[in-house]
N, C-alpha and C positions, 0 to 999 in steps of 0.2 A: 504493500500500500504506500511506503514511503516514497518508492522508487513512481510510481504511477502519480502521487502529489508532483514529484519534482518535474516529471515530463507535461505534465501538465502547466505547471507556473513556467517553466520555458517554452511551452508551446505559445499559451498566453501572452508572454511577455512580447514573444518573437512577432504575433500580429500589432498586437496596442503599437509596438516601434513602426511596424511597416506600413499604419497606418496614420501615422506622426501623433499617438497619444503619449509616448517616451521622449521626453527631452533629446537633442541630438548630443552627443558627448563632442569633446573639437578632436577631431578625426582628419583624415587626409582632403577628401572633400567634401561636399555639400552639395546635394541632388536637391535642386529644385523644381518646381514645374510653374509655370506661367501657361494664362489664358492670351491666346493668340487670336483676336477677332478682325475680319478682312472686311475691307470696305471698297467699293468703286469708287476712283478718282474724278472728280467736279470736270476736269480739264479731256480726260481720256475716255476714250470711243469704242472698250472694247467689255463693258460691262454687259453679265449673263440675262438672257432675257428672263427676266419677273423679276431682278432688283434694278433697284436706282440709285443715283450717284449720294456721299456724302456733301454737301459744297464743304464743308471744313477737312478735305482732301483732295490737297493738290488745286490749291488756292493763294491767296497771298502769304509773300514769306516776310516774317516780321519778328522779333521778338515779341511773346503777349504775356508779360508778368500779370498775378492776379486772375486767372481764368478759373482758380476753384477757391471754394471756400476754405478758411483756415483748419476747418474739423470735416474729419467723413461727415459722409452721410447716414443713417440708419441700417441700410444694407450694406455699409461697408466701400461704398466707393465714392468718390468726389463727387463734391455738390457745383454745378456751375452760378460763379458769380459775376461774370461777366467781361474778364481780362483789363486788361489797363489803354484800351484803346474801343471806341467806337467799334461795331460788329461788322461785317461784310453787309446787313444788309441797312448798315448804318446811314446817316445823314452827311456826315462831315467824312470830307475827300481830303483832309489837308490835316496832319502831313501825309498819314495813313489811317489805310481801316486798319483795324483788328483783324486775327486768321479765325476765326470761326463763326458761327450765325448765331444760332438760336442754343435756347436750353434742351428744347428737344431734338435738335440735333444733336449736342453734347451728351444727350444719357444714354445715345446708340454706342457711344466709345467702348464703353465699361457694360453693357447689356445686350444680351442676344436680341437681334430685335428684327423680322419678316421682313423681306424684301430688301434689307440693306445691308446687313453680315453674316457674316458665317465663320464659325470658331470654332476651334482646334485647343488641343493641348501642346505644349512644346519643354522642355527639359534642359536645364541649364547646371553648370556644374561646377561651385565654387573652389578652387582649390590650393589648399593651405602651401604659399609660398617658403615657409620651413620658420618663420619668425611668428606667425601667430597670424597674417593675417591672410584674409581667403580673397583670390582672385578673379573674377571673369572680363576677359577682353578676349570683344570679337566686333574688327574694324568690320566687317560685312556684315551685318545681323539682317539677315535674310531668313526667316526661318517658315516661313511659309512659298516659297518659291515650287510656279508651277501646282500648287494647290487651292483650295478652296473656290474662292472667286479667279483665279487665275490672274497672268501677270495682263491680261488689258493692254499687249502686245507692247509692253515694255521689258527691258531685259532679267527685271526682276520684278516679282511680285510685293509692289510698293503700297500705300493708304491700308496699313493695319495699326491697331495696338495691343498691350499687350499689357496684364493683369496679374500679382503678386501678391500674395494672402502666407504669410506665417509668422509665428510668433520668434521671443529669445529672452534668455535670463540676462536681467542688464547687470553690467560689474563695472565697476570703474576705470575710468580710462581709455570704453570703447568709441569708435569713431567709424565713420560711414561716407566715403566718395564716390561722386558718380562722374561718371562725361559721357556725353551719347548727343545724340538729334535724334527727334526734334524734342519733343514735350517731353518733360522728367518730373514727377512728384513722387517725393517720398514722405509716406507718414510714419511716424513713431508714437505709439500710443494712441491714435487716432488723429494726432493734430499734425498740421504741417511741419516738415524739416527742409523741405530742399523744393523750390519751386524755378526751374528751369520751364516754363511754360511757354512757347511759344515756336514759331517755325525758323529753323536757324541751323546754320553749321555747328559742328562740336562744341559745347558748353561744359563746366566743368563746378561743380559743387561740393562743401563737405560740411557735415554737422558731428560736431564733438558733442556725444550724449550728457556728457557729466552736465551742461549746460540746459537740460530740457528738467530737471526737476524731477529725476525718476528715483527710485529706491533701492540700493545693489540687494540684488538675490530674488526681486519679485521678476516675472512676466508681464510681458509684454505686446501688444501687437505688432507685426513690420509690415508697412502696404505700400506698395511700388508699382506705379502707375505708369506706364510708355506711351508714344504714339509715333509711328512714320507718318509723317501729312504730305512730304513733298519730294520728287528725286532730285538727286540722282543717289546718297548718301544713306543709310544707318548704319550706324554704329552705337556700342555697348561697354560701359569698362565701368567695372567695381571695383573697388579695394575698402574691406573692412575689416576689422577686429571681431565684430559681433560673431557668433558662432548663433546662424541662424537652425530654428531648428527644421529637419525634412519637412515637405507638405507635398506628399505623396495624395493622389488625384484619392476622391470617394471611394472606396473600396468594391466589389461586385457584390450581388446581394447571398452569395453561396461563401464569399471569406466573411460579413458579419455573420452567417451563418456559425460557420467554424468557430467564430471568436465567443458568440454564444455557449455553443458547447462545450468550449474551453472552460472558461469563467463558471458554467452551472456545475462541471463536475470538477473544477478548485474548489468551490463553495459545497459540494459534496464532500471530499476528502477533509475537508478542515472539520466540516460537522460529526465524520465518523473519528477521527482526532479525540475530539472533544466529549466525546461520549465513555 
């Protein structure tokens, strides 16, 4: 019975990790997954028949500080407040508009939504440069090429973004830089850290968390928000300390299965223990 307890709490243990309910230990690297949603370009001729274009892809290029509000939203993803310029389908021509329209064109970024995206999973892979901190740079971030909506007879499948949901134990001292195009938000704890928002070549940002008023040893949120809007360019590069933990995609309904049966005959062996 001992031996059938133990295989049991390692069977357990072994799903809760693979399902990212175990913190991630700092290991070599760090599997993560982002939501990849594809949109057709405002400007290009080659979107699928029954969608239609975004206009806030492949539209004006600008810097647009200020396009989401300083906290999530409820479900977890940017609120649009409106950027720090006049909108495209704004009044004032002078200097510039704004790169994006509306609010409900902005909640297609981050939401599945008929007739104008289509989205995918994609996997990315932080990895421990040998001093503590984890790295992803990738000058071409192309990760949907030739898929979904297709490249819209460009050489690469351009007007997507792309979505970051997991947590981390904060400790002191940890810090978080980004550089990419176009659009970059990161939230820590729900609030803003790093607003790169707008349509632009490589940008580059960092936030030292000791600074945000967090508490060493509690949990955290991490939400990391992309977008391509324009060609011919994305690119990607982190470097952080944080030791994010995995966020392996929803499980099938046959492994919560398993992990149920796990866990009821843990809580079986501990009751005959006890008895």
């Amino acid at each position: 019975m001992r031996f059938i307890g133990s295989l049991l709490r390692a069977f357990s243990i072994g799903v809760l990790g693979a399902i990212g309910l175990v913190p991630a230990a700092r290991a070599e690297a760090i599997s993560l997954n982002m939501t990849i949603r594809d949109f057709c370009g405002w400007n290009f001729s080659g979107c699928p028949s029954g969608f239609s274009a975004n206009p806030d892809f492949e539209n004006v290029i600008s810097d647009d500080r200020g396009i989401v509000n300083t906290t999530l939203g409820v479900d977890g993803t940017p609120v649009f407040a409106g950027g720090s310029r006049p909108t495209l389908f704004g009044t004032d021509s002078s200097p510039a508009l704004g790169t994006l329209t509306t609010a409900q064109y902005f909640s297609q970024w981050y939401h599945d939504t008929a007739g104008y995206n289509m989205s995918t999973t994609y996997g990315i892979s932080l990895v421990n440069n040998g001093s503590g901190i984890y790295e992803y740079n990738n000058p071409n971030f192309f990760p949907i090429d030739n898929q979904l909506l297709g490249n819209e007879g460009q050489s690469h499948n351009y007007s997507f973004t792309a979505q970051l949901h997991t947590t981390f134990t904060y400790q002191t001292g940890q810090t978080f830089s980004f550089s990419g195009d176009d659009d970059v938000w990161v939230f820590i704890d729900r609030s803003l850290a790093i607003d790169l928002g707008g349509v632009h070549p490589t940008e580059s940002a960092s936030v030292n968390l000791d600074t945000l008023g967090l508490t060493a040893g509690n949990t955290y949120d991490f939400d990391l928000f992309f977008a391509e809007r324009h060609t011919t360019g994305s690119d990607i590069a982190i470097d952080t300390s944080i030791v994010l933990n995995a966020n392996p995609t929803v499980p099938e309904p046959g492994t919560l299965a398993l992990l149920g049966i796990a866990l009821a005959g843990l809580g079986f062996s501990r009751r005959r223990k006890m008895r």
